[in-house]
LOLO-201669 format. One line per field, with one value per residue: residue number from 1; residue in three letters; x, y, z of N, C-alpha, C in turn. Coordinates in steps of 0.02 Angstrom, whole numbers, plus 50000, padded with zeros to 5 digits. Atoms other than C-alpha are relative to their C-alpha. Layout:
<nodes>
seq c(NUM ...)
type c(ALA ...)
n_east c(X ...)
n_north c(Y ...)
n_up c(Z ...)
ca_east c(X ...)
ca_north c(Y ...)
ca_up c(Z ...)
c_east c(X ...)
c_north c(Y ...)
c_up c(Z ...)
</nodes>
This chain:
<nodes>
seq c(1 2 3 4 5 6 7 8 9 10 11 12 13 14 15 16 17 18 19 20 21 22 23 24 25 26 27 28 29 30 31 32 33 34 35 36 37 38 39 40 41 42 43 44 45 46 47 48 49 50 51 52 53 54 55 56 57 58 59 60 61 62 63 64 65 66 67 68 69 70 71 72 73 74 75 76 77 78 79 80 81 82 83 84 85 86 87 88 89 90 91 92 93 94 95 96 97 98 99 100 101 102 103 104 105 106 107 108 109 110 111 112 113 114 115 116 117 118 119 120 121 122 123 124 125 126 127 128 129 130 131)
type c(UNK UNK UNK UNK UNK UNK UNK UNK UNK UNK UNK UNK UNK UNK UNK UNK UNK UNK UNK UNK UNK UNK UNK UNK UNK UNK UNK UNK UNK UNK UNK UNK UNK UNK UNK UNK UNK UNK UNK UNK UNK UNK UNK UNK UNK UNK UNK UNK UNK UNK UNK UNK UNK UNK UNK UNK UNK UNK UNK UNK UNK UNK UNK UNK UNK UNK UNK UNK UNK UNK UNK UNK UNK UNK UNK UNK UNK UNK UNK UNK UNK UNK UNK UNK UNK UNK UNK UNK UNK UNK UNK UNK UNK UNK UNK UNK UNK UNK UNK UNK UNK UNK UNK UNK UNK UNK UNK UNK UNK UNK UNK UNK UNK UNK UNK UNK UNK UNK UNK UNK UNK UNK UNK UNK UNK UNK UNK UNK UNK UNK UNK)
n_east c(50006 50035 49933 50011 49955 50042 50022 50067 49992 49967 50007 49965 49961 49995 49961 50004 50022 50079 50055 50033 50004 49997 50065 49991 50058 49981 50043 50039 50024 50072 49985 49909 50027 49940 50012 49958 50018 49946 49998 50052 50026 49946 49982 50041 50014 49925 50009 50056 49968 49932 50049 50035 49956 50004 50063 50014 50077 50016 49986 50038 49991 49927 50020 49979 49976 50009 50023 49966 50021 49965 50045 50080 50044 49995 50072 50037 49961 50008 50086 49990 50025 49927 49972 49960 50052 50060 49961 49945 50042 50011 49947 50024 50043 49965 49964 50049 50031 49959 49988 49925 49981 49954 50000 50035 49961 49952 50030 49996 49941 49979 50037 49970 50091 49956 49932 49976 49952 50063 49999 49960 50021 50067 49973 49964 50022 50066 50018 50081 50047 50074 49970)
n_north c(49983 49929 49960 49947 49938 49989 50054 50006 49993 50034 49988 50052 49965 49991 50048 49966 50032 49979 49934 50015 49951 50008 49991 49984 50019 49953 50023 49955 50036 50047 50022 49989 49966 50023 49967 50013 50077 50034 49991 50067 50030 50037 49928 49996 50083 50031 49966 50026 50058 49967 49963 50075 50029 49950 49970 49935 49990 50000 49948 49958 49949 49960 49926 50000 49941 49982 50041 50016 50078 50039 50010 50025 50066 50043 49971 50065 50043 50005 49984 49969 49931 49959 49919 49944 49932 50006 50008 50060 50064 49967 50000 50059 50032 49999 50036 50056 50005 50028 50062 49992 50045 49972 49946 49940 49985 49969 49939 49938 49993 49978 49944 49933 50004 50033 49982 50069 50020 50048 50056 50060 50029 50039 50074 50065 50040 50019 50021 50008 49953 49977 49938)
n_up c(49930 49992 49945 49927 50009 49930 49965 50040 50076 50039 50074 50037 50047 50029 50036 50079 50068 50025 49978 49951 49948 49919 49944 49911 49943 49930 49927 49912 49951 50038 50070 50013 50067 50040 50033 50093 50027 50045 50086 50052 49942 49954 49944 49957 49960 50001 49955 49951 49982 49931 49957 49953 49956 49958 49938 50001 50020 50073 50056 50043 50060 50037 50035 50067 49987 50077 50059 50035 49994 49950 49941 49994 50012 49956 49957 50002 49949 49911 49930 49947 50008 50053 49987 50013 50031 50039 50076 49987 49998 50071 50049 50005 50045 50059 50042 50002 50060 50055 50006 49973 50031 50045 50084 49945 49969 50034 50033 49956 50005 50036 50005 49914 49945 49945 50018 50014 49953 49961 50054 49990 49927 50008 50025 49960 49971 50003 50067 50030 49956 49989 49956)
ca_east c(48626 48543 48667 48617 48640 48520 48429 48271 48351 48409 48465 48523 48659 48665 48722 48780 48779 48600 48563 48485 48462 48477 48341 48297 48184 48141 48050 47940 47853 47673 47739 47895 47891 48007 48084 48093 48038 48190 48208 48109 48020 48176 48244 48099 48089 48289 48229 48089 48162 48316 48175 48097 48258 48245 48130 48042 47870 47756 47792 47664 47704 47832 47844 47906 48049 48026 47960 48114 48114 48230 48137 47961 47965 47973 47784 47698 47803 47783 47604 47610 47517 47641 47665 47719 47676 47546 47667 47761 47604 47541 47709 47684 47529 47596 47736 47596 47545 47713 47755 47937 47991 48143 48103 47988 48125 48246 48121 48110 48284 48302 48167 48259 48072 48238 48416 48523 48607 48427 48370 48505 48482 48323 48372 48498 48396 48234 48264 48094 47982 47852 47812)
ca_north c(46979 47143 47257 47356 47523 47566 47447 47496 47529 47396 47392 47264 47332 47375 47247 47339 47183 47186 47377 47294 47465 47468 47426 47470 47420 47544 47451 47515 47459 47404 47386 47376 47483 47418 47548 47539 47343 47322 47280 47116 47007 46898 47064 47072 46880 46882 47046 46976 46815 46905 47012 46840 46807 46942 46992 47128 47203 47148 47233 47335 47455 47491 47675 47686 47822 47859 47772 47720 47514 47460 47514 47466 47290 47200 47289 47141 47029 47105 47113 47243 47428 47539 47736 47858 48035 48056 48077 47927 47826 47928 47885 47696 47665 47725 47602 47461 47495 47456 47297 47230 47101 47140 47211 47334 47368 47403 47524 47622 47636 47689 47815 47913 47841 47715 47727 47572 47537 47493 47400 47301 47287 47229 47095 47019 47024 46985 46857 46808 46952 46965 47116)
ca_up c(55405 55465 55548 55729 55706 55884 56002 55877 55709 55591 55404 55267 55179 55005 54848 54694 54594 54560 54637 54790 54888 55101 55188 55360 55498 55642 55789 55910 56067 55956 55804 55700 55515 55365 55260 55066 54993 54887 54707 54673 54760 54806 54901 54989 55036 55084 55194 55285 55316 55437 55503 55572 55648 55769 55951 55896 55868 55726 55558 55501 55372 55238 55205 55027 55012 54823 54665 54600 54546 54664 54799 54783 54677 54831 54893 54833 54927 55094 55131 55220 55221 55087 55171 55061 54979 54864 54705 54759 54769 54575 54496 54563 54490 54322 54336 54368 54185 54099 54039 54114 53979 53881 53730 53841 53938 53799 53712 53862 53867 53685 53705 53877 53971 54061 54079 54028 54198 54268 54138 54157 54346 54324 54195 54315 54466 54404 54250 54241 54295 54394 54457)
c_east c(49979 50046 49959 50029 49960 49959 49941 49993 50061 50006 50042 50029 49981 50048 49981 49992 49948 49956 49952 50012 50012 49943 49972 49943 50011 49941 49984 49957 49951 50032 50046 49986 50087 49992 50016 49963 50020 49976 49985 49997 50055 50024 49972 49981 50072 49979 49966 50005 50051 49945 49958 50056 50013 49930 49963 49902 49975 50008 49945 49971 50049 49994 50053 50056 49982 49981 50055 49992 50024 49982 49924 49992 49987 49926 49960 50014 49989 49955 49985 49964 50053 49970 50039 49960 49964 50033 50033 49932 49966 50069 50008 49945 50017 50044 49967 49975 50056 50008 50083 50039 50061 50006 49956 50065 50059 49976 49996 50067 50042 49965 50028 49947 50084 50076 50022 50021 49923 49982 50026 50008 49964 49988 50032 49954 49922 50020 49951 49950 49920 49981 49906)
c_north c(50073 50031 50056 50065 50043 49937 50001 50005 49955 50025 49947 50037 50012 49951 50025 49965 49995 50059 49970 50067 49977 50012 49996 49970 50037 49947 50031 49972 49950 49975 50007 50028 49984 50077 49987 49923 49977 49972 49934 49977 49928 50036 49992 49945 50009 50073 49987 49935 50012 50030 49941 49957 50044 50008 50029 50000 49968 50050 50005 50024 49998 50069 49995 50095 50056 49940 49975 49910 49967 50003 50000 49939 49948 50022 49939 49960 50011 50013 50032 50102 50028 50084 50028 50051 49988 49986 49946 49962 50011 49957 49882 49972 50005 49960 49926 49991 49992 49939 49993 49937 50046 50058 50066 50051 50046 50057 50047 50037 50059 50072 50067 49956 49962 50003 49921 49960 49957 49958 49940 49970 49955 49914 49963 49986 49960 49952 49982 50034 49990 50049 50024)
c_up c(50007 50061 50046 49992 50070 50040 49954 49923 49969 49925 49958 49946 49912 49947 49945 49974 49973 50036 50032 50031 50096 50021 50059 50018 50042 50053 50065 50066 49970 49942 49965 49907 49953 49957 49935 50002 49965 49930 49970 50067 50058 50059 50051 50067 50068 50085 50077 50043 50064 50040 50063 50059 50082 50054 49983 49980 49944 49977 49986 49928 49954 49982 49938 49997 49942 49973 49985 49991 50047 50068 50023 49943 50024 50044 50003 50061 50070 50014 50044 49967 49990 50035 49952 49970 49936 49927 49996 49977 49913 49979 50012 49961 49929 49981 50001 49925 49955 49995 50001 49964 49976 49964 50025 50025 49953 49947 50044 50001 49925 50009 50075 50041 50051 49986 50005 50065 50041 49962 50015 50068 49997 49967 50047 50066 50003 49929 49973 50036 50024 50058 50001)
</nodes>
């Protein structure tokens, strides 16, 4: 459920078990802008889906807050024109060129490139990636 926090700003809480981040919706007269696109494309679905349950403007945009994984592997998913700064959108394309299988995953890990706690996010909410 997407909790009212103004007549124009929503947000779907936050679920540590798989580091689902909070993701908002601001709505405006023309158009309504999602923030963040959550941490796989289920996130994204589970987002957009409540968003359909609601009055409001068409969605737009997502503006992207940061690169981090949990909040941009749900971009795909929402079809929707991605907003953010230039290094944000640089440090995305870079993670377009890793590969997100396991053994990937757990070499990044050994090497510092990822820290274990994501990793292991990632494993639980993505078990078969596609990203």
């Amino acid at each position: 459920m997407l909790k009212k926090l103004s007549d124009k700003v929503y947000y779907m809480p936050q679920y540590s078990e798989t580091d689902r981040p909070t993701l908002g919706l601001i709505c405006g007269e023309n158009f309504s802008v999602i923030v963040d696109s959550g941490n796989s494309p289920a996130h994204a679905r589970d987002f957009l889906n409540l968003v359909e349950q609601i009055d409001i403007a068409p969605v737009k945009f997502v503006v992207i807050t940061h690169w981090h994984w949990d909040h941009i592997f749900g971009m795909d998913t929402m079809k929707l024109l991605s907003i953010s700064h230039n290094q944000t959108k640089d440090r995305i394309e870079y993670l377009k060129t890793l590969t997100w299988d396991d053994a990937s995953l757990d070499s990044r890990v050994e090497t510092g490139e990822e820290i274990e706690f994501c990793s292991s996010m990632i494993k639980l909410e993505m078990p078969t990636r596609i990203i």
